[in-house]
C-alpha positions in Angstrom: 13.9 24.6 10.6 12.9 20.9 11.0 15.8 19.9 9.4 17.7 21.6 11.6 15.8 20.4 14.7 16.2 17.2 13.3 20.3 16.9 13.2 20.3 18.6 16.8 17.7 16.6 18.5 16.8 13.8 16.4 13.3 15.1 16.5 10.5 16.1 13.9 7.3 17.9 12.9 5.0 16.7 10.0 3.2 19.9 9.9 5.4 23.2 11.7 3.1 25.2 10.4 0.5 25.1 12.8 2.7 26.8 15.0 1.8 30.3 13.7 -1.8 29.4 16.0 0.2 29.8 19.2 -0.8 34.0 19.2 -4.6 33.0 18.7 -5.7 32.8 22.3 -3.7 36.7 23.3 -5.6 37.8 19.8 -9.4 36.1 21.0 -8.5 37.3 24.8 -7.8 40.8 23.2 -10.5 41.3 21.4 -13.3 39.9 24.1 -11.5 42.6 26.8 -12.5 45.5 24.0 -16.5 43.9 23.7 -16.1 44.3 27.5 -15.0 47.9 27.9 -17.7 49.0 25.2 -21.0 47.1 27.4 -20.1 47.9 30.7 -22.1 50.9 31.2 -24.7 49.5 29.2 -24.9 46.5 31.6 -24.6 48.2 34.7 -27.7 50.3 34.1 -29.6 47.0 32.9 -28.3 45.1 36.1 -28.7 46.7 39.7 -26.5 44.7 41.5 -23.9 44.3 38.6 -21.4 45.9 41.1 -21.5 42.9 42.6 -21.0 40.8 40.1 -18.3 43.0 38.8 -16.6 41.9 41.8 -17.0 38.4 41.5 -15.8 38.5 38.3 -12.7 40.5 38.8 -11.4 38.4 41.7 -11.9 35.5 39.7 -10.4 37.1 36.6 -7.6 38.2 39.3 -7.4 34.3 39.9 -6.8 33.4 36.0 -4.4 36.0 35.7 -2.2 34.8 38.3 0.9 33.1 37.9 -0.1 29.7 37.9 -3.5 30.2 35.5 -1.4 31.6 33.1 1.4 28.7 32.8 -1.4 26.3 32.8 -3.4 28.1 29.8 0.2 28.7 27.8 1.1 24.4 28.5 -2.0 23.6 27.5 -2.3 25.5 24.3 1.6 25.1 23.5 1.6 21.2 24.1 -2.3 21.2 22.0 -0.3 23.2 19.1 2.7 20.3 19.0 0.5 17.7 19.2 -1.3 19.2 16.3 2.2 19.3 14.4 2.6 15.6 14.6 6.1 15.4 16.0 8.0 12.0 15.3 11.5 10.9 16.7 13.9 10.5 13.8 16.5 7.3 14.0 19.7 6.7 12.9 20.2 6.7 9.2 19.7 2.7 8.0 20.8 0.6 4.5 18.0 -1.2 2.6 18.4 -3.2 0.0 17.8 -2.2 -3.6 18.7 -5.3 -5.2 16.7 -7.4 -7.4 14.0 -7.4 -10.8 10.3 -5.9 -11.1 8.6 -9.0 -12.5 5.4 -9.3 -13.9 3.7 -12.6 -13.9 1.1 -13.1 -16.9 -0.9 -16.6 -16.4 -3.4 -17.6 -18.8 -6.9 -19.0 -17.4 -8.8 -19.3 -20.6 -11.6 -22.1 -21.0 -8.3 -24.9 -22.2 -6.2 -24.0 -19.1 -8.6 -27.1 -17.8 -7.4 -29.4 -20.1 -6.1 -32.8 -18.2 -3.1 -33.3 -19.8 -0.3 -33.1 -17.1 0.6 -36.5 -16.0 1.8 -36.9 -11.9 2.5 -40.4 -10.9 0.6 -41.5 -14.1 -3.0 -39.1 -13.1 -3.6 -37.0 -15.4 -4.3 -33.1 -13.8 -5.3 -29.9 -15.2 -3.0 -27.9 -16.2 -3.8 -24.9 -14.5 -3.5 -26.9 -11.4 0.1 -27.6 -12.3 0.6 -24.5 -13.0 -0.4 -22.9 -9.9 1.9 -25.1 -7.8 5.0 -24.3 -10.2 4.1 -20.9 -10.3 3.7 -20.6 -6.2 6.9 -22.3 -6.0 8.9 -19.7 -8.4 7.4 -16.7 -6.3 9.0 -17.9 -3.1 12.4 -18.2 -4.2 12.3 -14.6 -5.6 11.7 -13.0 -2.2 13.9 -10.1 -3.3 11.7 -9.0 -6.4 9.3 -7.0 -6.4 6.4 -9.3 -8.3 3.1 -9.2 -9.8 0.4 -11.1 -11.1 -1.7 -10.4 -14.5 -4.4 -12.9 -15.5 -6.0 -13.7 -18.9 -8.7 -15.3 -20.7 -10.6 -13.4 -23.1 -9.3 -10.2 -21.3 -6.3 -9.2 -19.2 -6.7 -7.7 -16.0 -3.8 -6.8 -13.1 -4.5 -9.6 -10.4 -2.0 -8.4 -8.0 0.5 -4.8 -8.4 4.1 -5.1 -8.0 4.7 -5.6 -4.2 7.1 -7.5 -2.3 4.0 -9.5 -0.9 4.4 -12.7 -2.1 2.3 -14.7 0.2 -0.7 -12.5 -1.2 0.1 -13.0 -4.7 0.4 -16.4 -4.0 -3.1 -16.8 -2.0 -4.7 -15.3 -5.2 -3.0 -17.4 -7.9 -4.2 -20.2 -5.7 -7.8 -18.6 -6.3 -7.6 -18.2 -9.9 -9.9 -20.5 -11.4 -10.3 -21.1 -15.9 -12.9 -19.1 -17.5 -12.9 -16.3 -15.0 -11.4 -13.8 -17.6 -13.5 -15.6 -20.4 -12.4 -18.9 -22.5 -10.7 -16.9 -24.8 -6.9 -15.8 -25.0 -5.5 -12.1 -25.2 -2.4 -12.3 -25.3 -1.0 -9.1 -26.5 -3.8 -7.4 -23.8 -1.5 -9.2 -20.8 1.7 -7.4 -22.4 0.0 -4.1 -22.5 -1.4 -4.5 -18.9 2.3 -5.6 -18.2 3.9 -2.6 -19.9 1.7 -0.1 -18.4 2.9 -1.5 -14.7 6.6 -1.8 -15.7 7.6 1.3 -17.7 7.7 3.2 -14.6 10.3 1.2 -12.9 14.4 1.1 -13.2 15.8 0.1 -16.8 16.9 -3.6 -17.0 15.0 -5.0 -14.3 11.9 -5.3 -16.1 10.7 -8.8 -16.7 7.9 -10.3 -18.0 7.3 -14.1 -17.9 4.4 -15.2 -20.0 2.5 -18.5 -20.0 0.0 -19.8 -22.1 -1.3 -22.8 -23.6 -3.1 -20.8 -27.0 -2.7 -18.6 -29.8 -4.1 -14.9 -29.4 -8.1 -14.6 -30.2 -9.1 -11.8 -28.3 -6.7 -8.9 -28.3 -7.5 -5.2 -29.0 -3.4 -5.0 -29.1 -1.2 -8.2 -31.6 0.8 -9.8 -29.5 3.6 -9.1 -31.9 2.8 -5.5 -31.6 2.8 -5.6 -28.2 6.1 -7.1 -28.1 7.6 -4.2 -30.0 5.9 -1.6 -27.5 7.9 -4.1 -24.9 11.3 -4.0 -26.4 10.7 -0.2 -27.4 10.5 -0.1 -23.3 13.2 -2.2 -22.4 10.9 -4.9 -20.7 12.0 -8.4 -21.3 9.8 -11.0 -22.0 10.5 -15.0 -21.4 7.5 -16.7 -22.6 6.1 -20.3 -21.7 4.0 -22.5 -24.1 2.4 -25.0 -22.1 0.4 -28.3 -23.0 1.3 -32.0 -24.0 1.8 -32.7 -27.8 -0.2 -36.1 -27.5 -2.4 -38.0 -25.2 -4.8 -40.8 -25.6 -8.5 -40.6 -26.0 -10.9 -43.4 -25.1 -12.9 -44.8 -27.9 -16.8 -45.3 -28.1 -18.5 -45.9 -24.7 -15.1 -45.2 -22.8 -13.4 -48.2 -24.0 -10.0 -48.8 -25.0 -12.0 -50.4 -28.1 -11.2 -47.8 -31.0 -8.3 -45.4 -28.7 -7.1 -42.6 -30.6 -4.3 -40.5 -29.6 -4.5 -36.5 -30.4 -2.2 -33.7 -29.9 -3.9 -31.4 -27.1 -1.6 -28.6 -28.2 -2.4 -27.7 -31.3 -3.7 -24.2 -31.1 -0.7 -23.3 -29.2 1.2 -20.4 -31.4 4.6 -21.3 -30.7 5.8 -19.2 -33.3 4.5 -15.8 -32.1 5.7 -17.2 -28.6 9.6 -17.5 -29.8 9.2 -14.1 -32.0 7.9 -12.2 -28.8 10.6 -13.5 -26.4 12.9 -12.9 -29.7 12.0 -9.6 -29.7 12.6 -8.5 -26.3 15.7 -10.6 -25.6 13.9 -12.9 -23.1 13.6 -16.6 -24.2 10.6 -19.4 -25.2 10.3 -22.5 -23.4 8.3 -25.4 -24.4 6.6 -27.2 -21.1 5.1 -30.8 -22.1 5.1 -32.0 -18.9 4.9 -30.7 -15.2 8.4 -31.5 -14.8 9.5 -29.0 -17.9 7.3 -26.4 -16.9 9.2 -26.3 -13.7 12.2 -26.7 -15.2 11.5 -23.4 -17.5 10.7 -21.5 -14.2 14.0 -23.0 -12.4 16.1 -21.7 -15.7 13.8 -18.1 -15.5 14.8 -17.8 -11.6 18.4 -18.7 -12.3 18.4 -14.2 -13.6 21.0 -12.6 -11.5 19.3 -9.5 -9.8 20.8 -6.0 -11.1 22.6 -4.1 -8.4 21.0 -0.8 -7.6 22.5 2.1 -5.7 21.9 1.4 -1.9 19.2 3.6 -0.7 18.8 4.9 3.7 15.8 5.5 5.5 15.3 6.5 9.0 12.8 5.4 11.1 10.5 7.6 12.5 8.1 6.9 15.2 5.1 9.4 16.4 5.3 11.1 20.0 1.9 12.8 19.7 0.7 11.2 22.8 3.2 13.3 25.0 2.3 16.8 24.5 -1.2 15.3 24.4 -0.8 13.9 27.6 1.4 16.7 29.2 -2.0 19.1 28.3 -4.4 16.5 29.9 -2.3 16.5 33.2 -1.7 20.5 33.1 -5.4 20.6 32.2 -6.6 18.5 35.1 -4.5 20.0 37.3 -5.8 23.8 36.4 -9.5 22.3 37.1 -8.7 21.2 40.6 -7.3 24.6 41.8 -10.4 26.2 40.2 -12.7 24.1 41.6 -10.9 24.8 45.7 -10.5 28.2 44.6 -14.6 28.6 43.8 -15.5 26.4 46.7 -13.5 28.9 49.3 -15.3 31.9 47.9 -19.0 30.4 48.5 -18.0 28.9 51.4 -16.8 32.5 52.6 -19.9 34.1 51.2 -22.4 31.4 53.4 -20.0 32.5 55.9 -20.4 36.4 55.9 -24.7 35.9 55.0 -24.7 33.4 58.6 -22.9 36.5 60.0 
């Protein structure tokens, strides 16, 4: 039936249903007019002047009964009833678009995410600070995705769902801050987490970018096995290794006197990092520098969405408030001829007592 309504009237009800209550008032009225009949004669031996109020109460029942009492009642219950039923206005049939990837962003915080080793202009930054401005920057231009966010230390946990609300995925990867998750790294936990949130969505639009600057030291699930769950799934995975391969270290007392230069990077499993993008047909790239790492996010957003079927929607918008307002007004208006209609009859009763 509402479908029906719907294609001749444009119009809807959430809940039809409720219109098998319409009867319920005749049923109650019904049943009270029996209860009546059977203590009458009780009554009128209890009450000596209940011939009296028998007439009172049949003129005013005379009153309800009329015309205009019982189009009033019947409004107000009908327009109560489709209020009830939530009815909505249905629009013209509208395109969306379907277009574009589910991508899952898994960011590393773990305690060496801090490490200053990302030179700008010569300063030397953190790299999850570098990180989080790349990062920001990627999830604007992929304003047709639907993205989320998956941060790790020593355990994985889902930061922000896949939405197309990018400005609060970005508010929030502005807020991670290292060690949050722990100092450690779980790699193949973020892929799980990541599977869990992308095996429910359309086949080849499932993407995973991963970046870390670690090897895995605190998974319940190997990162390699993980990456076979992944592939098994159809999820690609691009991962990102980032961290510079050398950088000076002052010597005793913060001198330049004794100057050793180290390789920041070297727990960085690049190895498991190419096999797991291997293994999914995504790619690895290696970011040194803050320049590379937005180079390997430029090359990442370069993925042409997959065309989906186009999908329609009609808008619907609610138009409860007018039965509900059509029973206030019937209702107010029933309660003003009541109230002349009682104010006549005393004023002819003071009448006939003066007399």
């Amino acid at each position: 039936m509402n479908s029906v309504i719907s294609q001749l009237y444009g119009l809807e009800f959430h809940w039809p249903w409720l219109f098998i209550l319409l009867p319920l008032p005749l049923a109650l009225r019904l049943l009270s007019k029996a209860k009546e009949n059977q203590n009458q004669i009780s009554d009128a031996l209890r009450v000596p002047f209940y011939a009296e109020l028998q007439s009172f109460s049949g003129q005013a029942e005379q009153q309800i009964r009329s015309s205009r009492g019982l189009l009033a009642f019947t409004l107000i219950w009908l327009c109560l009833i489709a209020a009830a039923a939530r009815p909505v206005s249905i629009g013209e049939a509208q395109p969306i678009s379907a277009s574009g990837r589910d991508l899952m962003l898994a960011v590393d915080i773990s305690g060496s995410m801090g490490q200053e080793d990302m030179l700008i202009q010569g300063q030397a930054m953190p790299r999850i600070t570098v990180v989080k401005a790349v990062v920001n920057a990627f999830v604007e231009q992929r304003k047709g995705d639907k993205l989320g966010l998956i941060l790790f230390g020593s355990q994985a946990y889902i930061q922000s769902p896949l939405s197309f609300d990018t400005d609060t995925l970005n508010t929030l990867m502005r807020e991670a801050q290292v060690g949050f998750a722990g100092k450690q790294t779980a790699i193949g936990d973020a892929i799980g987490f990541a599977i869990k949130r992308l095996r429910q969505r359309p086949e080849n639009d499932r993407v995973l970018i991963l970046l870390t600057d670690g090897a895995d030291t605190a998974s319940t699930l190997p990162p390699l096995q993980a990456a076979n769950m992944a592939a098994r799934e159809k999820i690609k995975i691009y991962t990102i290794g980032i961290g510079a391969s050398e950088m000076e270290v002052s010597g005793l007392f913060g001198s330049r006197f004794g100057a050793r230069k180290i390789n920041p990077s070297a727990d960085l499993d690049e190895k498991t990092l190419r096999e797991i993008a291997h293994q999914t047909g995504g790619e690895y790239y290696r970011a040194h520098n803050p320049q590379e790492l937005q180079s390997a996010y430029q090359a990442i957003s370069a993925l042409e969405p997959v065309e989906q079927e186009q999908e329609m929607f009609r808008p619907q918008h609610s138009l409860t408030h007018w039965p509900l307002l059509l029973a206030l007004i019937s209702f107010a208006i029933f309660v003003i001829q009541r109230s002349d209609i009682i104010r006549t009859r005393f004023t002819a009763s003071g009448e006939n007592q003066d007399a």
